[in-house]
C-alpha positions in Angstrom: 157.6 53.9 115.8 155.0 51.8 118.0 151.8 54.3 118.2 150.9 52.6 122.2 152.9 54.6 124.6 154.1 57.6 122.5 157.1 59.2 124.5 158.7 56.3 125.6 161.4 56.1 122.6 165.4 56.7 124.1 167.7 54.5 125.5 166.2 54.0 128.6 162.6 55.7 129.2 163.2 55.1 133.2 160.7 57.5 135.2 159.3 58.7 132.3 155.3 59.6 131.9 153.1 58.6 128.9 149.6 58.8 128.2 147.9 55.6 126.8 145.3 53.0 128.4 146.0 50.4 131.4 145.8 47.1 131.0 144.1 46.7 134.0 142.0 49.4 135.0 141.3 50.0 131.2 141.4 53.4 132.2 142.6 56.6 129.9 145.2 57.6 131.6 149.1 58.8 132.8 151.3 55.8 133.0 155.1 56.2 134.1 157.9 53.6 133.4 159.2 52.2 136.9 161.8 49.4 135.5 163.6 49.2 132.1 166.5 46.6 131.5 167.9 45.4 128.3 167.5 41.3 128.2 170.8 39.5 127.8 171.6 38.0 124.8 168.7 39.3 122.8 170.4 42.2 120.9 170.6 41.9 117.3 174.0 43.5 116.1 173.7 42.0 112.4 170.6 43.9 111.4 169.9 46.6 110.4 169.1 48.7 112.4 169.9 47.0 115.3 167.6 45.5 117.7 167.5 45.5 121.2 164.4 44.0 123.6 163.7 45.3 126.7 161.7 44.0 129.8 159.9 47.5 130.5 157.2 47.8 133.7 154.8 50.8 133.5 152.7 52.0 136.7 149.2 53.3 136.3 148.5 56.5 138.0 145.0 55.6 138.2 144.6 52.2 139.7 148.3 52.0 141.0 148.8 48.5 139.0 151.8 47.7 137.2 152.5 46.3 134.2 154.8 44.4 132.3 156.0 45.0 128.5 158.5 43.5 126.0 160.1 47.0 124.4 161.5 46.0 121.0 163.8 48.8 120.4 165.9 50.3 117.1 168.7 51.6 117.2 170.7 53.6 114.4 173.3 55.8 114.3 172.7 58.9 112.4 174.6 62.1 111.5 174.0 65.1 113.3 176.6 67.5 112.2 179.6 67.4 109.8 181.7 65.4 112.6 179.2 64.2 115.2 176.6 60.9 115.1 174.2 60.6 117.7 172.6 56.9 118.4 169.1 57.1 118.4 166.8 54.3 120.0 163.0 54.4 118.5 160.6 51.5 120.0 159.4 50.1 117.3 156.6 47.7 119.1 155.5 46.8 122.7 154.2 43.6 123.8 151.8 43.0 126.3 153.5 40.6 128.9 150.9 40.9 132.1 148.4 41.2 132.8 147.7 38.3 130.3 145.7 39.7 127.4 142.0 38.5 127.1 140.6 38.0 123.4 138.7 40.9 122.8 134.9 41.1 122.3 132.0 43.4 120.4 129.4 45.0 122.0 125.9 43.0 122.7 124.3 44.9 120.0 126.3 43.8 117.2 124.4 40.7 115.5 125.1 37.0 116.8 127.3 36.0 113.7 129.2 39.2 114.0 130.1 38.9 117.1 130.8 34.9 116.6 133.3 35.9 114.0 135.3 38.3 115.6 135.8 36.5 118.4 137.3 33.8 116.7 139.9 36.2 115.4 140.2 38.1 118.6 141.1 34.5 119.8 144.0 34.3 117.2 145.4 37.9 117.8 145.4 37.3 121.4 147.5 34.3 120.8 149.9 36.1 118.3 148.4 34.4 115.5 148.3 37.8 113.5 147.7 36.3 109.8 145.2 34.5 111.2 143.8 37.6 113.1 143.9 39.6 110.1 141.5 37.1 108.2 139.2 36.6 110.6 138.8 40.4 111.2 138.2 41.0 107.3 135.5 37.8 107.6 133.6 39.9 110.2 133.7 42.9 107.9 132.2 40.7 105.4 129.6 39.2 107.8 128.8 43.2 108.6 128.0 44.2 105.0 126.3 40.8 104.4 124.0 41.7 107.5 123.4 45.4 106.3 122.3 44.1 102.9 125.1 45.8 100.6 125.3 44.7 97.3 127.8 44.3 95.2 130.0 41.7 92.7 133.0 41.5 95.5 133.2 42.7 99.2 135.2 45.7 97.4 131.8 46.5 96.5 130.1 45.7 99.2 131.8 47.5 101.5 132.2 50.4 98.8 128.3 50.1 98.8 127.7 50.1 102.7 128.1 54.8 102.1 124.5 54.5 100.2 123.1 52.7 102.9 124.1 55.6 105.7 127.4 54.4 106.7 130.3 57.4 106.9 133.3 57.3 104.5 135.1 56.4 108.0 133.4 53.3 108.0 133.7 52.7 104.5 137.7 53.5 105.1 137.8 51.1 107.9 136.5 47.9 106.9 138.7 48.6 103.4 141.9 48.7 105.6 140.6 45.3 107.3 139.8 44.1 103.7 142.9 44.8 102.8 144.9 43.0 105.8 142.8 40.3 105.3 143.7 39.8 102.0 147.1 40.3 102.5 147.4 37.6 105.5 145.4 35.2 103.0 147.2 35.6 99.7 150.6 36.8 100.5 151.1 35.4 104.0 152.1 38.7 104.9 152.4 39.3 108.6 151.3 42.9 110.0 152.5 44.0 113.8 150.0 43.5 116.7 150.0 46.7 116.9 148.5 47.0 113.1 146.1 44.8 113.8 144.6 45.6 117.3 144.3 48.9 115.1 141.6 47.1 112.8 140.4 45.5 115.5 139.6 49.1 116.8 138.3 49.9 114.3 136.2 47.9 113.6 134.8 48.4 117.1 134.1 51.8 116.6 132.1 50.6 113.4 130.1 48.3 115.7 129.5 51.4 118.2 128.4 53.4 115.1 126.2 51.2 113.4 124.7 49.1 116.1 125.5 50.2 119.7 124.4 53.8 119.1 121.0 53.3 117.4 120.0 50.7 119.9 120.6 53.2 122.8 118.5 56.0 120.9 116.0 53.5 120.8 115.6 52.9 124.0 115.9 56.2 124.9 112.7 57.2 122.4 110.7 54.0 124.1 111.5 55.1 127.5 109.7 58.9 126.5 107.1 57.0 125.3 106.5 54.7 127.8 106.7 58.2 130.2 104.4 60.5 128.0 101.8 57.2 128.2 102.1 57.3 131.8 101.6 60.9 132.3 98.3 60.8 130.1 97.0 58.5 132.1 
């Protein structure tokens, strides 16, 4: 099951409210589906499960914009009772049709190279290139523990290493899942979701706010009392 959109699983998920973020207003926020209509001649009968693909518009009850998702749908049939089946759809991804997604970007704080490197493979996910994505976000993990001066034989260790230099197990968690998607796309050509990996891409964007963003806005804070106690004084 796709983790954007929870709630909009079913056969058809006409009028029905989620909570997730707008693509335009960027918002947090109450979405509800306005359109839903099954493509023709896209549903896979030979699989399975089955496959159906939707063209699925969402309304923002925020900044009133609308829009547009491919819903790629499962559906099985499963045994309820003794003598009754049910047919259950589960959306198993959604796909940002419009607005057009921009390649996504770290903070100003993060270091130049940092920032360099993700955007490469923000550049790749936003084109659908998710092996490609997947590499480029573990070579921004390993441009991070390069920068923080972690030490270590491997980026295993490196990144293993990053917890006795202050960083939380989170962190440490995180860049190992982007290690390991990395290494995956690289070795094994294996393909994760875009949904899997605008998850590493998240998360390494918290890892940015924590390590970066965060202390740069204490210190400016602390300078700022400074500066105002020095003022005062005088």
């Amino acid at each position: 099951m796709t983790n954007q959109f929870n709630g909009l699983d079913g056969q058809d998920p006409l009028h029905t409210t989620v909570a997730g973020k707008c693509p335009h207003c960027v918002h947090q926020t109450t979405l509800t589906c306005t359109s839903h209509q099954e493509l023709d001649g896209t549903r896979e009968t030979g699989s399975t499960p089955a496959v159906a693909r939707y063209l699925m518009t969402l309304s923002c009850q925020w900044c009133r914009a609308e829009s547009v998702f491919l819903r790629v749908t499962a559906i099985e049939t499963q045994q309820v009772a003794a003598d009754r089946y049910a047919v259950i759809f589960s959306t198993r991804m959604l796909e940002q049709v419009w607005p057009k997604k921009t390649p996504r970007d770290l903070a100003p704080e993060a270091p130049g190279i940092v920032r360099e490197v993700f955007a490469e493979g923000a550049l790749a996910e936003a084109a659908g290139a998710f092996r490609l994505a997947g590499i480029g976000y573990r070579a921004t993990v390993e441009q991070i523990v390069k920068e923080r001066g972690a030490s270590g034989k491997n980026l295993y260790e490196r990144i293993t290493a990053l917890k006795d230099l202050g960083a939380s197990q989170e962190i440490v968690d995180a860049f190992h899942e982007a290690r390991f998607v990395g290494n995956d796309a690289a070795h094994d050509a294996l393909a994760y979701s875009a949904e899997e990996i605008a998850d590493i891409a998240e998360l390494i964007n918290e890892a940015v706010l924590v390590l970066y963003v965060q202390p740069a806005q204490r210190a400016k804070m602390a300078a700022q009392r400074a500066a105002r106690r020095t003022a005062a004084k005088q």
